[in-house]
N, C-alpha and C positions, 0 to 999 in steps of 0.2 A: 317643306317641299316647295320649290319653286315653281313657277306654274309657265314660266319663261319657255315657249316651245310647245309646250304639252297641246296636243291635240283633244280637243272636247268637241261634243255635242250637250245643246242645250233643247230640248223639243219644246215645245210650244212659245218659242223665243217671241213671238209674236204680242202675246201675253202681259198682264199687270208685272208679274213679279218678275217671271222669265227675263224679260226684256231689260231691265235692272242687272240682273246676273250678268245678262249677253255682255250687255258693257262692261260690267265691270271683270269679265274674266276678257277682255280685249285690253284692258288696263294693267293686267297685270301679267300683260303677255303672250297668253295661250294664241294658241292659232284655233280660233273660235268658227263651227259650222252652227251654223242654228237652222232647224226645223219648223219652219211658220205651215197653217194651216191653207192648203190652195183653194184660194176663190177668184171667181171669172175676171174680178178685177184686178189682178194681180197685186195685192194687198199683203203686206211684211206686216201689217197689225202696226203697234208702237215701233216699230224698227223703221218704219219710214221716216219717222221724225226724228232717228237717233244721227246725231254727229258722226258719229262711228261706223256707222252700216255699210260704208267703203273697206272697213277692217274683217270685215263678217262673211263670209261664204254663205250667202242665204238658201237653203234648199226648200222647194214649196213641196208637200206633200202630207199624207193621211199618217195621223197615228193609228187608226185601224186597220192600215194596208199593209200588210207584212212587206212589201215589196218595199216600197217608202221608207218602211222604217231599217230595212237591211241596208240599203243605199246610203242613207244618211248615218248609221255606224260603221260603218266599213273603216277601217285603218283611224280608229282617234279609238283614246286610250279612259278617256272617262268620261261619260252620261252623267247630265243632268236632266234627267226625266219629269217636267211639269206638266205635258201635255195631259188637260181632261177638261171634262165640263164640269162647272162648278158651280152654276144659280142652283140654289136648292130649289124658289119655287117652281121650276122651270124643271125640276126632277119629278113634282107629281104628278106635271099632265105627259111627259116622255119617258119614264124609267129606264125603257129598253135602248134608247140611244145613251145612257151612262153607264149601263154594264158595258155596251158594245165598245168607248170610247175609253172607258178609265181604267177596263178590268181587263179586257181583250186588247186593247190599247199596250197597256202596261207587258201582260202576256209577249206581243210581238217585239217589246224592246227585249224583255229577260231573255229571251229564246235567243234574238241575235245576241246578246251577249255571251251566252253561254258560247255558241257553236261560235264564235270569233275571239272568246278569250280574254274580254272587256275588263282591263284593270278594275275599274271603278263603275258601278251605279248606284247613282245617289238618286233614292226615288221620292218622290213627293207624298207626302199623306198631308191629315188635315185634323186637328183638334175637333172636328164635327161627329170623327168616328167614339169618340169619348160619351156623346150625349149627353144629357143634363148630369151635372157632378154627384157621383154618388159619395165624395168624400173631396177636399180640397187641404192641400195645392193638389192637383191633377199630377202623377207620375205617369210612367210608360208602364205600369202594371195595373192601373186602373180599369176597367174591363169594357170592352168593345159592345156599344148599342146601334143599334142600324135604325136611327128615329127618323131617316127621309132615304128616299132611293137614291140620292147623292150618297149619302155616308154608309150605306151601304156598301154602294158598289166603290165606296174609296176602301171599307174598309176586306171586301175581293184583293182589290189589291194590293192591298199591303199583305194580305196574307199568301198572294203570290210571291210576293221579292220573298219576305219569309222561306215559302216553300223552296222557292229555287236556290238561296243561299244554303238550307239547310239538306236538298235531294240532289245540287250538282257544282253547289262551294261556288257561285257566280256572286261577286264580290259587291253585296250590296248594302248600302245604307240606308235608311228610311228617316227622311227628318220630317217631323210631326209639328209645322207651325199653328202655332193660334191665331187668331183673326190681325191678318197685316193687312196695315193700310199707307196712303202715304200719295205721290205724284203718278196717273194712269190706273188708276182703281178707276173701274165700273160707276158709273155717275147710280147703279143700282145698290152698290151698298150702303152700308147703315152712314159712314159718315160723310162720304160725297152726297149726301145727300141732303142730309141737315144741312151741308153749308150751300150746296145752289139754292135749296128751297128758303134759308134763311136771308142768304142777299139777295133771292130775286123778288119774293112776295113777303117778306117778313109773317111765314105762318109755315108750320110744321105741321107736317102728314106724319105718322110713322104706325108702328103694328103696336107691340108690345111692350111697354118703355119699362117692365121690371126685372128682363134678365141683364144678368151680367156678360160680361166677354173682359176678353183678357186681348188688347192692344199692343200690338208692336210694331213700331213703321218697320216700311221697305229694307232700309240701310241693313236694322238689325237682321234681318229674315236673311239677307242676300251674306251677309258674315256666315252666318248659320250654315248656308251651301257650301261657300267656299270652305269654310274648315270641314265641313264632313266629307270632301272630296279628299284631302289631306289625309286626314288622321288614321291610322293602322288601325285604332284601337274601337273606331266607329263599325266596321267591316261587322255584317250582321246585328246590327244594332239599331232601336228606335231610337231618337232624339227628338224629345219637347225643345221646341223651339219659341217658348212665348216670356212677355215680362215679367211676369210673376205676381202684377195687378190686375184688379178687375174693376171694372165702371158699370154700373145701370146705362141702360140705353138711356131713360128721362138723366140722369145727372151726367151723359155723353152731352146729349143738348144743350143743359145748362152751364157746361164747361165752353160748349161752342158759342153759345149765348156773350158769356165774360170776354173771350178773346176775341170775337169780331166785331165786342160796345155794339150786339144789334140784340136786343132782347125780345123773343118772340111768344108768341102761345103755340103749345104742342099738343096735337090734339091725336087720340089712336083711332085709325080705322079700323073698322074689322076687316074690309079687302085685305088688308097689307097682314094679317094675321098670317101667323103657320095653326096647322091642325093644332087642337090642342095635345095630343098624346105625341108631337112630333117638335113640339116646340123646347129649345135646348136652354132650361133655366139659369144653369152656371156656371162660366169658363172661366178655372183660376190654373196658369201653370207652375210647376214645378219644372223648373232647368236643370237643379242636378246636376242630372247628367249629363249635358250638354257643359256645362260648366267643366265637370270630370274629364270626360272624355275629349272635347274639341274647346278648351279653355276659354269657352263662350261665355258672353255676357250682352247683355244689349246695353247699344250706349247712348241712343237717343230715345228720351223719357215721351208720353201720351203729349207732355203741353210743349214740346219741341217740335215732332212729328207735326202736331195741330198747326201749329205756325208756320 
């Protein structure tokens, strides 16, 4: 399918990943609206910085606002749904603003879709709703743990798209990325982190250096979108969207350590801790199906991404 013309909405275009997408579906054509979140300073997020954002129909407004989100779907043909909050530790002192946000949120895109007839919604979930690996490589039949009020309420919503594809045939996808990172990541997660703390002070803070996660830059995750916008055969379907490796947070560092020749001491806080009964020990993906289905692959490896 060509993407030449095709009218899209991308929500929280504003966004680490989103804003990757935004461009690149302006690149390949689409007459691209993006939904940024409205605050006083009239703030696009990352869109302010993008080359592009003269190609972009930017519309400010609430993913929780039904009104907002009717507006911004009006006449385009396929959703790309990222809008949510995502710091987990920022899920246990607020919970009730991530139901409101990611699950209610979510709610008022499927609904306009329904009632407007929305080709395509490709909705966001998160390798977090998985919780510590009960078995590895991770598939999409691996069974759903709610270990923080973020993954939780991601995992509301994914079983909203679910429900609504299955109670009113509203044409949706679910892609399931594992921890992307890459250019406009949060200076709060794991590896923007290491690397300011590493070139500024040559000394590391971090929580827990013995789980694993499963790594995929930007590039791959934003492939991941566009083919699940695409493919017929995605239509009610989850997609893992991850490498298929995993790294120890401590041997993340030390890989960070080799490639910036800046070798430091890592030391764990308990601040930077998650609870223990909430802390996610294993991310390993299985692509599968994303392979199957939307002839996916990632093509840029952890020590490419890193550089």
């Amino acid at each position: 399918m060509s993407w030449t013309g095709k009218r899209i909405l991308v929500t929280g275009a504003g966004g680490f990943i989103a804003s990757h997408l935004t461009e690149r579906m302006v690149q390949e054509g689409a007459a691209v609206r993006a939904l940024v979140h409205y605050n006083a300073l009239g703030s696009r997020g990352w869109l302010d910085e993008s080359p592009l954002v003269n190609q972009i129909e930017v519309m400010a407004g609430d993913i929780t606002d039904r009104d907002s989100v009717r507006r911004a779907m009006e006449d385009v043909e396929v959703v790309f749904h990222l809008a949510a909050l995502i710091a987990i530790p920022y899920s246990y002192r607020a919970p009730e603003s991530y139901v409101r946000t990611n699950i209610n949120g979510t709610l008022n895109v499927l609904q306009a879709a329904r009632d407007f007839g929305t080709s395509r919604v490709v909705h966001t979930s998160t390798s977090e709703v998985y919780g510590s690996a009960l078995y590895v490589p991770i598939d999409e039949k691996h069974p759903l743990q709610g270990q923080s009020p973020y993954s939780a309420s991601k995992i509301g919503a994914d079983k909203m798209a679910e429900a609504f594809y299955r109670s009113f045939d509203v044409q949706v996808t679910t892609v399931r990325p594992f921890n992307t990172f890459g250019p406009r990541q949060s200076a709060r997660a794991v590896i923007p982190t290491i690397i300011t703390q590493c070139l500024q002070q040559g000394k590391v803070h971090l929580g827990n250096l013995t789980p694993t996660r499963d790594l995929n830059f930007v590039s791959n995750t934003v492939d991941g979108f566009v083919l699940a916008g695409q493919s017929p055969a995605a239509v009610g379907q989850v997609v893992n969207l991850g490498s298929g490796r995993e790294i120890s947070i401590g041997d993340l560092a030390a890989l960070i350590a080799r490639l910036t020749g800046i070798y430091f001491d890592v030391e764990s806080e308990t601040a930077r801790l998650r609870p223990e009964k909430s802390e996610v020990n294993r991310l390993l993906a299985d692509h599968t199906l994303a392979t199957e289905l939307l002839g996916w692959r990632p093509r840029v490896t952890l020590e490419e991404g890193l550089q």
